[in-house]
N, C-alpha and C positions, 0 to 999 in steps of 0.2 A: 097865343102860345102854341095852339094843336096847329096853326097853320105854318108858324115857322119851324115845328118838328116834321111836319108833312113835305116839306119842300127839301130839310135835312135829309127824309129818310128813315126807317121803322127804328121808334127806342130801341134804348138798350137793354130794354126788357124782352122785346119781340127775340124769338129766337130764330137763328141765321135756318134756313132751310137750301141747303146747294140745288142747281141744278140738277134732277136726274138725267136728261137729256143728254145733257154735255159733259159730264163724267160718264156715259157709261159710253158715249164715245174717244173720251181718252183711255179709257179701263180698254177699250176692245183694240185701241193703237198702243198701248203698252202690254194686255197678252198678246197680239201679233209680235213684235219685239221679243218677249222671251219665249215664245215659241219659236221663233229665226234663230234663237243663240243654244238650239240643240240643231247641226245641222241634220246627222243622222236623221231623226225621227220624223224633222222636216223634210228631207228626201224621199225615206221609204215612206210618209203618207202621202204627198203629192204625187210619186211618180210611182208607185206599186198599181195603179190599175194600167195603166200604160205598162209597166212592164209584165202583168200579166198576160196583155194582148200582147205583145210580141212576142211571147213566148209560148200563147197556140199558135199564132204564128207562125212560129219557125218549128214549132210539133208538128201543125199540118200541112205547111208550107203556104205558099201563095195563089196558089189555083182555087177558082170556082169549084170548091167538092161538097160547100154545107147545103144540104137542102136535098131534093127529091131527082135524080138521075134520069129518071124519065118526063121532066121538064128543064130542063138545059137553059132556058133564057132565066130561071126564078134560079139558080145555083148561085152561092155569097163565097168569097172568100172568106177564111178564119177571120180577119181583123173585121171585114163587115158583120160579119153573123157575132160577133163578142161585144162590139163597140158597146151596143145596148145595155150587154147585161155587167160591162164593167163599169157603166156611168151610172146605173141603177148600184152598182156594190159600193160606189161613193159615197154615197149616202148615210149608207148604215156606219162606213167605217169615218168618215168625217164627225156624224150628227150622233152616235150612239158611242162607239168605240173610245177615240179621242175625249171626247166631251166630260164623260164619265167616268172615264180613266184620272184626268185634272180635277176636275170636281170632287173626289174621294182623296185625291191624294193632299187637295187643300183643305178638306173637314179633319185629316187627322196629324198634318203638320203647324198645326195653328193659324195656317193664313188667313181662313175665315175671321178665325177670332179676333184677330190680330184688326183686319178691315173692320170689324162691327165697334172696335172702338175708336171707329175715325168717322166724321161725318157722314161715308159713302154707305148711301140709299141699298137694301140688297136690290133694288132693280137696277141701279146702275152695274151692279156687280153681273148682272144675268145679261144687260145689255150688256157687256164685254166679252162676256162668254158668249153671246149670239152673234156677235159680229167677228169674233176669231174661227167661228164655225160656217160661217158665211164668205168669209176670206180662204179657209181651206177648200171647200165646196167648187167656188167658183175658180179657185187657182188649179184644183184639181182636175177640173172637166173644162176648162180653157186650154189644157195640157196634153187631155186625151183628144181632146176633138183635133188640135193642130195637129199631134203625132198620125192620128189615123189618118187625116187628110193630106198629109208632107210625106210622111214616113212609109205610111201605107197603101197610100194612093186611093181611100173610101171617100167614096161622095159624099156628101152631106148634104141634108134639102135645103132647099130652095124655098119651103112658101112661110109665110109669116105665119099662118098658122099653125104646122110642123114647129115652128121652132117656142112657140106661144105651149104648145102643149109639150113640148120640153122643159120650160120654166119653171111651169105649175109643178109638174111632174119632181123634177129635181129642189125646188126650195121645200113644197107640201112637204115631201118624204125627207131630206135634213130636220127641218124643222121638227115632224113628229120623234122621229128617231132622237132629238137632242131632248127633246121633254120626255122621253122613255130613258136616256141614259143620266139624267139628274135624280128620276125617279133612283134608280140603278145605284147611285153612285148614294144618296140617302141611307138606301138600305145595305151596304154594304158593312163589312164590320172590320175591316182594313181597309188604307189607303193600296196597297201590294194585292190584298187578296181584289180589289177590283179590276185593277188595272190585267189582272191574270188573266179572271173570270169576262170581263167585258170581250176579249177576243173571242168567245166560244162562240156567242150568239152569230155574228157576222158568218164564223166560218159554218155552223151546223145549214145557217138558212141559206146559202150560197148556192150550196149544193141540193138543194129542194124545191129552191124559188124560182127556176130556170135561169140561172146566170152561167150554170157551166154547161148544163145539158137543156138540151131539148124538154122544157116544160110537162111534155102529152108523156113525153116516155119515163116520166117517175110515176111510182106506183101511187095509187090512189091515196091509201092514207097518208102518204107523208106530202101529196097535193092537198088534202085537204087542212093539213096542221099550215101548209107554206098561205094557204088562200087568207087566212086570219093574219097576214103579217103584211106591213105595207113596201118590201122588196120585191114581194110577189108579185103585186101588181105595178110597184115602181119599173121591174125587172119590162111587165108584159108590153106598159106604156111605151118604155123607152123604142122597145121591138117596131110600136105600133108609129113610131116618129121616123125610124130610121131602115124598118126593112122595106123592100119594096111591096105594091099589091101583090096581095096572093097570098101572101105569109101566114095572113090571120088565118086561114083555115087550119095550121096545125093545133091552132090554139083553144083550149076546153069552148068547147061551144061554136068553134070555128070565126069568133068577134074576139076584138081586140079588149072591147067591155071598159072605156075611160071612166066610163061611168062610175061603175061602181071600185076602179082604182082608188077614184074621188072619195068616196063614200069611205070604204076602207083609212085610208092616209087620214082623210078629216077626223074620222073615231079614233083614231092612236095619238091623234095631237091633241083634240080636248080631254081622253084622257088623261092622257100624260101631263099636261098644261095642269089638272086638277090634285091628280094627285104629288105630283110637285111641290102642289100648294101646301100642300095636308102633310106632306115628309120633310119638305125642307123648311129648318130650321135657324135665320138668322138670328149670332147672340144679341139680347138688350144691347140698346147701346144707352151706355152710363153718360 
């Protein structure tokens, strides 16, 4: 008898347990779908770092003027000297902003609820939201790298390991940043009041982290509140991939410092990842 049930297939006492794997990849191909059906919001987050570059750009025009006058061969165009620090802004606004903004707006319109009384796993549910965060990331900086390269005419490197320390640099920093905006989005007490508040962070640390200015030239305390955040060092990495030698000298300590980029990004993601754990709350499922 247990053999010809064995060969049927678990009784029907066994309870059905879905794949996680495979729903949270159709969860991440149906939040891409209704993220595609606002196109607006779809635009301005893929194509707002590109159009911030073009538009110091066309503030500072196209000549060699960023960098030190009395070294002429080390002088970047606008679009060179920004690439870095707008694919470093990706990040935050892909992996923190976005993320956080949905995730609040879905704890307090029912959809959460609505999913925990259906078979799907909550990690299927995070797998979908990692993978619509991983689809904006990479659509967005596949976007800026063509436009600086076509548009603007910036080099881009050449060696496998430039582009290897690009990877790390841009998924580490999404990723931390998406387990800081779920945290975000937990403790939020609106679905409106997050989606408000979630802009702030991106914009105050933009301006601190060296994405708009020169790093060395913000004043000290507010380098030291940007050095605890991992844009800071997303911002410095990306510098360290895409400007040429010599750069690093303007940079605190005159190194590019991946290292402890590393270190920084890694502590924002197991925290975040932990306390995630501890704030997010999926309902029973009956």
């Amino acid at each position: 008898m247990s053999t010809l049930q064995d060969a049927r297939g678990p009784s029907a006492s066994t309870p059905w347990k879905p794949n996680a794997l495979v729903l949270g990849w159709r969860r991440t191909l149906l939040e891409t779908r209704m993220f595609s059906r606002d196109p607006m919001s779809l635009v301005f987050t893929l194509f707002f770092p590109l159009i911030m570059m073009g538009l110091f750009s066309t503030v500072f025009g196209s000549e060699a003027s960023m960098g030190d006058p009395a070294r002429p061969e080390s002088l970047l165009t606008p679009a060179e000297y920004y690439l870095p620090g707008m694919l470093a802004l990706g990040t935050i606004l892909s992996g923190f902003q976005n993320l956080s903004g949905y995730v609040a707006t879905e704890r307090f319109n029912g959809s959460i609820k609505r999913l925990a009384g259906t078979p799907l796993p909550s990690v299927s549910y995070f797998l979908g939201k990692t993978g619509v965060t991983a689809f904006l990331i990479l659509t967005q900086s596949a976007l800026l790298l063509l436009g600086a390269r076509f548009l603007f005419g910036v080099e881009l490197p050449t060696t496998v390991s430039a582009w290897l320390t690009f990877a790390w640099l841009l998924l580490g920093s999404t990723a931390a940043w998406s387990a800081v905006g779920i945290v975000f989005a937990c403790l939020a007490k609106s679905g409106q009041g997050a989606s408000t508040m979630s802009a702030v962070p991106p914009l105050l640390l933009s301006f601190i982290s060296g994405v708009y200015f020169p790093f060395s030239q913000i004043p000290d305390w507010l380098r030291a509140i940007a050095d605890l955040t991992p844009l800071r060092w997303t911002a410095s990495g990306m510098r360290s991939v895409f400007l040429p030698a010599g750069w690093e000298t303007v940079e605190p300590g005159g190194i590019w410092n991946l290292g402890m980029a590393a270190v920084v990004i890694g502590v924002w993601l197991v925290a975040g990842l932990v306390l995630a754990r501890l704030f997010f709350r999926w309902p029973p499922q009956k």
